[in-house]
C-alpha positions as CSV (number, residue, x, y, z in Angstrom):
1,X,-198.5,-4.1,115.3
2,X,-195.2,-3.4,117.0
3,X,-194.2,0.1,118.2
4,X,-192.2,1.0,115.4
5,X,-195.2,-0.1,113.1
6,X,-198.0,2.2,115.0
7,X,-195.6,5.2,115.6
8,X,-195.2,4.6,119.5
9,X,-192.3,5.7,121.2
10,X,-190.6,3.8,124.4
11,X,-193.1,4.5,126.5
12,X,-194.0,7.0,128.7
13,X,-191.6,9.7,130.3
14,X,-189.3,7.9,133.2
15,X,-186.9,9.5,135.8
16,X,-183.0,9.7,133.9
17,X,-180.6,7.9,135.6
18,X,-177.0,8.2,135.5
19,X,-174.5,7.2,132.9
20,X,-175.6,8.3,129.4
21,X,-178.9,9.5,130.1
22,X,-177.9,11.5,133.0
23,X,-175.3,13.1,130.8
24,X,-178.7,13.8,128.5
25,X,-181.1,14.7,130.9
26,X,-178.1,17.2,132.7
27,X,-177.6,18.7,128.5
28,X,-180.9,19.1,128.2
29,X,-181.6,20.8,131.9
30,X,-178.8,23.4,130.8
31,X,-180.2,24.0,127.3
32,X,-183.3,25.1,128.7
33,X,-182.4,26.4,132.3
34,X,-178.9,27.2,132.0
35,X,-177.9,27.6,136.0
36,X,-181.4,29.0,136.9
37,X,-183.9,27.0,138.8
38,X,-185.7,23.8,136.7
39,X,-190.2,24.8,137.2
40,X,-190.9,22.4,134.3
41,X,-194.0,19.7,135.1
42,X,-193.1,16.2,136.0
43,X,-194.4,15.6,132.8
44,X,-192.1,17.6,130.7
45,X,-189.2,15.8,132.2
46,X,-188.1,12.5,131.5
47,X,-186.6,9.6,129.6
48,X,-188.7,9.2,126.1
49,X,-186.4,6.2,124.9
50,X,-183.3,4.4,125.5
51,X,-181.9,2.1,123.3
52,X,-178.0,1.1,121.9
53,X,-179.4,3.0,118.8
54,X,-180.6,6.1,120.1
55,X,-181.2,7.4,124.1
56,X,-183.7,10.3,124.2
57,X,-184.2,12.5,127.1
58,X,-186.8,15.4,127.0
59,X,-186.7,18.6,129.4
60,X,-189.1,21.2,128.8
61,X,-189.5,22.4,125.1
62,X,-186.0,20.5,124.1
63,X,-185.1,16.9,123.7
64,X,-181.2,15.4,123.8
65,X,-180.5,12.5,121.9
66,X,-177.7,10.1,122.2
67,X,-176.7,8.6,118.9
68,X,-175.5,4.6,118.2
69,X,-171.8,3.9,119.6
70,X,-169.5,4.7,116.9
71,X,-171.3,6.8,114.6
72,X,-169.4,7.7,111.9
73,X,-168.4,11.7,112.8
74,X,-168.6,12.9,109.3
75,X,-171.7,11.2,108.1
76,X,-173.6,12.4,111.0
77,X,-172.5,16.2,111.0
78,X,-173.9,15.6,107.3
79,X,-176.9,14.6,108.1
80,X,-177.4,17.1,110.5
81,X,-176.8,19.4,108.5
82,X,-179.3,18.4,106.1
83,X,-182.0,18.6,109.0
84,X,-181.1,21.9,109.3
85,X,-181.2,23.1,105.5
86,X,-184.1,26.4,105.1
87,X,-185.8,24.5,102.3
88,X,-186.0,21.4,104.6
89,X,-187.6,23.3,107.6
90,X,-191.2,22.3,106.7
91,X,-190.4,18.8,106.3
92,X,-187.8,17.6,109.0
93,X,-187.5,18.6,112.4
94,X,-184.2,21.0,112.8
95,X,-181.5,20.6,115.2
96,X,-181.5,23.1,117.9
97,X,-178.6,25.8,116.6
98,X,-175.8,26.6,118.5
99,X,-172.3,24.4,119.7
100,X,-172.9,20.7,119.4
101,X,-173.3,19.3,123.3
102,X,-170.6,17.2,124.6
103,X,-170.6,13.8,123.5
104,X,-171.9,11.3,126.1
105,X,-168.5,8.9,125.8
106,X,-167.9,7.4,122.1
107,X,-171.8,8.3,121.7
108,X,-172.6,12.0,119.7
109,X,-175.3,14.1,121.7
110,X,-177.5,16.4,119.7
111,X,-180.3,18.6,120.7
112,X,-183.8,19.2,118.8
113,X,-187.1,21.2,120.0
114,X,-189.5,18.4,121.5
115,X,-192.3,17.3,119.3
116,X,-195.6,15.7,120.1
117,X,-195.7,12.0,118.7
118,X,-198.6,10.1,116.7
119,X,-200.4,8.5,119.4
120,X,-200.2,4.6,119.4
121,X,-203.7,4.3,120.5
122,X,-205.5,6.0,117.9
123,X,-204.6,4.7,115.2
124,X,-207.3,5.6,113.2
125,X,-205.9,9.5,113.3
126,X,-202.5,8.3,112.4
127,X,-201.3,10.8,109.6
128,X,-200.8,8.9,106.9
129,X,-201.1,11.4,104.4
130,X,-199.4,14.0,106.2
131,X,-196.4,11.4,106.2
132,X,-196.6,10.9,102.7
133,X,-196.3,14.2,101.2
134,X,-193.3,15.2,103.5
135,X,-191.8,12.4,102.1
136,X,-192.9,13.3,98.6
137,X,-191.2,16.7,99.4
138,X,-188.1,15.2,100.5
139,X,-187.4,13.0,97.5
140,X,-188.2,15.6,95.6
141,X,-185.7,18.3,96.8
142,X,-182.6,18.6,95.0
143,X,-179.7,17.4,96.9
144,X,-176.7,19.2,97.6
145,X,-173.2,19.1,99.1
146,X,-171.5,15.7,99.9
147,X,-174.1,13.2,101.9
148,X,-173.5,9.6,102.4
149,X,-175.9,7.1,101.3
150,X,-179.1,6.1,103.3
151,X,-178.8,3.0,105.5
152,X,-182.0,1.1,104.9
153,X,-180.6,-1.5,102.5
154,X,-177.6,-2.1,105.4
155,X,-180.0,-1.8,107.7
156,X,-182.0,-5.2,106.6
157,X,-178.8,-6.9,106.4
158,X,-177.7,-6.0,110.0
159,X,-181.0,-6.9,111.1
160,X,-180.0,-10.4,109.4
161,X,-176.6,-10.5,111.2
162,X,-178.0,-10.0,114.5
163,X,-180.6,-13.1,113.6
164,X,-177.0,-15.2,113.0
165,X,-175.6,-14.2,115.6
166,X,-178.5,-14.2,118.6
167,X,-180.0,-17.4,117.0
168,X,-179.0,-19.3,114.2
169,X,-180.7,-22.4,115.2
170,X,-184.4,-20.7,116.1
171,X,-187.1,-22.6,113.8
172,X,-187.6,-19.5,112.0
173,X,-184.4,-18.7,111.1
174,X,-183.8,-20.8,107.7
175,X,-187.5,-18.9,106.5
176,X,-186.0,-15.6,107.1
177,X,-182.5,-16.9,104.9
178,X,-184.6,-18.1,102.6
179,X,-186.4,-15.1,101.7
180,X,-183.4,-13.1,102.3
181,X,-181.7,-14.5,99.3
182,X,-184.2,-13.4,97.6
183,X,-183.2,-9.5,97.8
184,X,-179.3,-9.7,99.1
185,X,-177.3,-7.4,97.8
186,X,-179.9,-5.6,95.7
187,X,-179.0,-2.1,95.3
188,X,-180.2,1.0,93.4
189,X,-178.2,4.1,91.0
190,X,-180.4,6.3,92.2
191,X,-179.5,9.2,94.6
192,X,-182.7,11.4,95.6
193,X,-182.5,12.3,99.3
194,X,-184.4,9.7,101.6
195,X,-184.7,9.2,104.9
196,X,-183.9,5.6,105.5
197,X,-185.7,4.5,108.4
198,X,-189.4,5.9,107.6
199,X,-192.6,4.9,110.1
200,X,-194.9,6.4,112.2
201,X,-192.8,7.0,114.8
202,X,-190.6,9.2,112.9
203,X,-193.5,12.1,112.5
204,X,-194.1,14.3,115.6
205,X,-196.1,17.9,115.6
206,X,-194.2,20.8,116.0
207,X,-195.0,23.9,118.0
208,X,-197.4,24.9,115.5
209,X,-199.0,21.7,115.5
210,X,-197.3,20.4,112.0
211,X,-196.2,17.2,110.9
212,X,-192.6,16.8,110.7
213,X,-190.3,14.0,110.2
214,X,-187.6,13.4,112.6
215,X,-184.1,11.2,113.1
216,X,-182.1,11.6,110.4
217,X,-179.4,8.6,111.6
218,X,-180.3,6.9,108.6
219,X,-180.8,9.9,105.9
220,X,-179.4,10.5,102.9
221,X,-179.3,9.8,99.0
222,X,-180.4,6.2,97.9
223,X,-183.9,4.9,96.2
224,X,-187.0,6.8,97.6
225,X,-188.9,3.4,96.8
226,X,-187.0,2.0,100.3
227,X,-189.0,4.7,102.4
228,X,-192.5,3.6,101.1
229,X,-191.3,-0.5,101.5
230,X,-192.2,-0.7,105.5
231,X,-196.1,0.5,104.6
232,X,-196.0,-1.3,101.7
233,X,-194.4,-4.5,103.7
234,X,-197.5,-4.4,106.0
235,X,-200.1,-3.9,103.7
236,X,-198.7,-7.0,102.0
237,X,-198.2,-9.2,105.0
238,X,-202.4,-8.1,105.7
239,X,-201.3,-5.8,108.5
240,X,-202.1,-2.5,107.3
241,X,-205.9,-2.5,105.5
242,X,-205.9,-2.0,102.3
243,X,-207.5,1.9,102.2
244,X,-204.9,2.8,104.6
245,X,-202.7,1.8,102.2
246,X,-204.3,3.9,99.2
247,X,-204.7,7.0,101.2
248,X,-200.7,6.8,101.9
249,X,-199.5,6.1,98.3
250,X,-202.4,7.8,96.7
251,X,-201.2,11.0,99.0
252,X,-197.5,10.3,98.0
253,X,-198.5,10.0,94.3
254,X,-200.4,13.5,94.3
255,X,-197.9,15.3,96.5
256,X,-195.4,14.5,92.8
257,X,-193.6,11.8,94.9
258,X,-190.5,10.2,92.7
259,X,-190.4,6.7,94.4
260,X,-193.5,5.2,91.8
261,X,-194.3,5.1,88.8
262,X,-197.6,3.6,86.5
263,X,-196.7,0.5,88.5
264,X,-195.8,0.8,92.0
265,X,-194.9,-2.4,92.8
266,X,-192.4,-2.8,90.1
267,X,-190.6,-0.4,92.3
268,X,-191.7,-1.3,95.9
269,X,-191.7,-5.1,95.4
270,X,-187.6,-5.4,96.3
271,X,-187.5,-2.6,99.3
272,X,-191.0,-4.5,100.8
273,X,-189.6,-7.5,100.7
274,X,-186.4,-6.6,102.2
275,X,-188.4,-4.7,104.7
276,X,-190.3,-7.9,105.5
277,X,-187.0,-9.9,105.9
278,X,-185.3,-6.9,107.9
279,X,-188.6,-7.3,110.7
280,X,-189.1,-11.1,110.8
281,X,-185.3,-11.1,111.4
282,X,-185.2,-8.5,114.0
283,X,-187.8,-10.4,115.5
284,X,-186.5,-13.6,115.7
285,X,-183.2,-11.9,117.4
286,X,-185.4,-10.0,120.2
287,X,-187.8,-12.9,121.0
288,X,-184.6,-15.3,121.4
289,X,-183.3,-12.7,123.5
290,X,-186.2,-12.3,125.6
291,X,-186.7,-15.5,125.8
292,X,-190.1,-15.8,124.5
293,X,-192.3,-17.0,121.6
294,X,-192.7,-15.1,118.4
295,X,-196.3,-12.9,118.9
296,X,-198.6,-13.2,116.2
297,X,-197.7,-10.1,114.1
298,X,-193.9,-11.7,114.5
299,X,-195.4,-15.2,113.5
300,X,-197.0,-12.7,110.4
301,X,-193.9,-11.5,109.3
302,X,-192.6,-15.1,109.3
303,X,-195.1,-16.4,107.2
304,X,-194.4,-13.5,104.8
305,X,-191.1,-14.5,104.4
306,X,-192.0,-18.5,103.9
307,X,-194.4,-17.2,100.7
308,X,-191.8,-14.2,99.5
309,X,-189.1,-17.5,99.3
310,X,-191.6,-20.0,98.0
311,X,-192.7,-17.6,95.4
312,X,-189.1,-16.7,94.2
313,X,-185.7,-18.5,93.6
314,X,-183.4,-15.3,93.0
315,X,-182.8,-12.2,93.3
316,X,-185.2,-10.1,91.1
317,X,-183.4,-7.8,88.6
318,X,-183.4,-4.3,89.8
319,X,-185.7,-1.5,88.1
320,X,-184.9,1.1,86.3
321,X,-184.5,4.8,87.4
């Protein structure tokens, strides 16, 4: 499965270098140290991702996070600030409180308390359920004050754009339109809170060892259904087994979860499906770029979208609330 898939950061800890994650790695050295002398473990120091979507650099207790190039400045203090609600502190990580850091160039910096991640190889401990009720209690809280909406829809047709753009002529490519034409431009009335970019690798223990989600870049109010459709892409694609599954939606349904109903899938069919597309199409742009053949999970995802196209000509209508 790939890392986003089986919760897995970047990799492990590496020494910050300079531009943007020495900017990070000198925030987070301050936040913890201030001027005094740095005794932290090699360990406890280090770069735990960098990407044009999100740089992370830990130090100590504390973590600083560069977000995406030309994040929008009011939809971000907004989501932030939802992070940081009281009735939201046993569900998503909170921002550390204080000033906001100095942005590292056009990118906004932010700091949060460091958090241990699901471990990539054990996947048999992976929380599933644990992820499933603070999701449940997510959807479920009342929203309030202005939010924007949650990205995942724009997210799959990005995803699709960067496929265009990075290769338009790869073999794969008219598979992934074709099922993509299939769910474009679907939307959804509804306007619970969600946080718009759920997997694995969004949970991380706190210092009290509990589950919390974390990176709200892609929060706020939209269809809860689109948080379940990455699990529920899997498990259709014959990635994730089948009682892994039921354990996860099963949890979500108990914990009074808003995203199903007596039939799931009349829900979860669209956002899986445009999950599916979303993946296969980010795949297709990486492996072009890395100049590589599709693995066999990619090849998966692929096939996925050949039978979501073969089995439907249009768009289907969108549920109810």
């Amino acid at each position: 499965m790939e890392l986003k898939g089986t919760g897995a950061r970047d990799g492990g800890p590496q020494e910050p270098a300079d531009g943007v994650l020495g900017v990070l790695a000198e925030t987070a050295r301050r936040a913890v140290h201030g001027g005094g002398t740095c005794r932290c473990g090699p360990g406890a120091v280090g770069v735990l991702a960098d990407r044009e979507d999100g740089a992370v650099v830990r130090h100590g207790g504390l973590v600083a996070k560069a977000h995406a190039a030309g994040t929008d400045a009011g939809a971000h203090a907004a989501r932030v600030g939802l992070a940081a609600r009281p009735e939201l502190a046993g569900v998503l990580l909170p921002p550390v409180p204080g000033p906001r850091p100095a942005d590292a160039g056009d990118r906004p910096v932010t700091l949060w308390p460091y958090g241990t991640p699901v471990d990539p190889d054990d996947p048999d401990a992976a929380p599933w359920e644990a992820a499933a009720r603070l999701l449940a209690l997510l959807h479920r809280t009342p929203p309030t004050g202005p939010l924007p909406a949650m990205r995942a829809p724009e997210k799959a047709a990005l995803a699709v754009g960067r496929m265009l753009r990075a290769a338009p002529d790869h073999p794969a490519a008219a598979t992934v339109l074709a099922a993509w034409r299939t769910v474009e431009g679907a939307g959804s009335g509804r306007a619970e809170l969600c946080h718009g970019d759920f997997h694995l690798g969004q949970l991380v223990r706190d210092f009290r060892g509990d589950w919390r989600l974390i990176d709200v870049d892609d929060a706020g109010l939209g269809d809860p259904a689109w948080d379940l459709a990455r699990p529920a892409a899997w498990f259709a694609a014959g990635l994730l087994p089948g009682d892994v599954w039921a354990r996860f939606l099963g949890a979500y349904e108990e914990a009074g979860g808003p995203a199903t109903g007596a039939d799931p899938w009349a829900r979860l069919d669209l956002p899986a499906r445009a999950l599916t597309v979303q993946t296969a199409a980010l795949a297709v742009a990486k492996s072009t770029a890395e100049r590589r053949g599709l693995d066999e999970v990619e090849d998966v995802m692929i096939d996925t979208c050949a039978r979501i196209a073969s089995a439907r000509t249009a768009p289907a209508p969108a549920a109810s609330p």
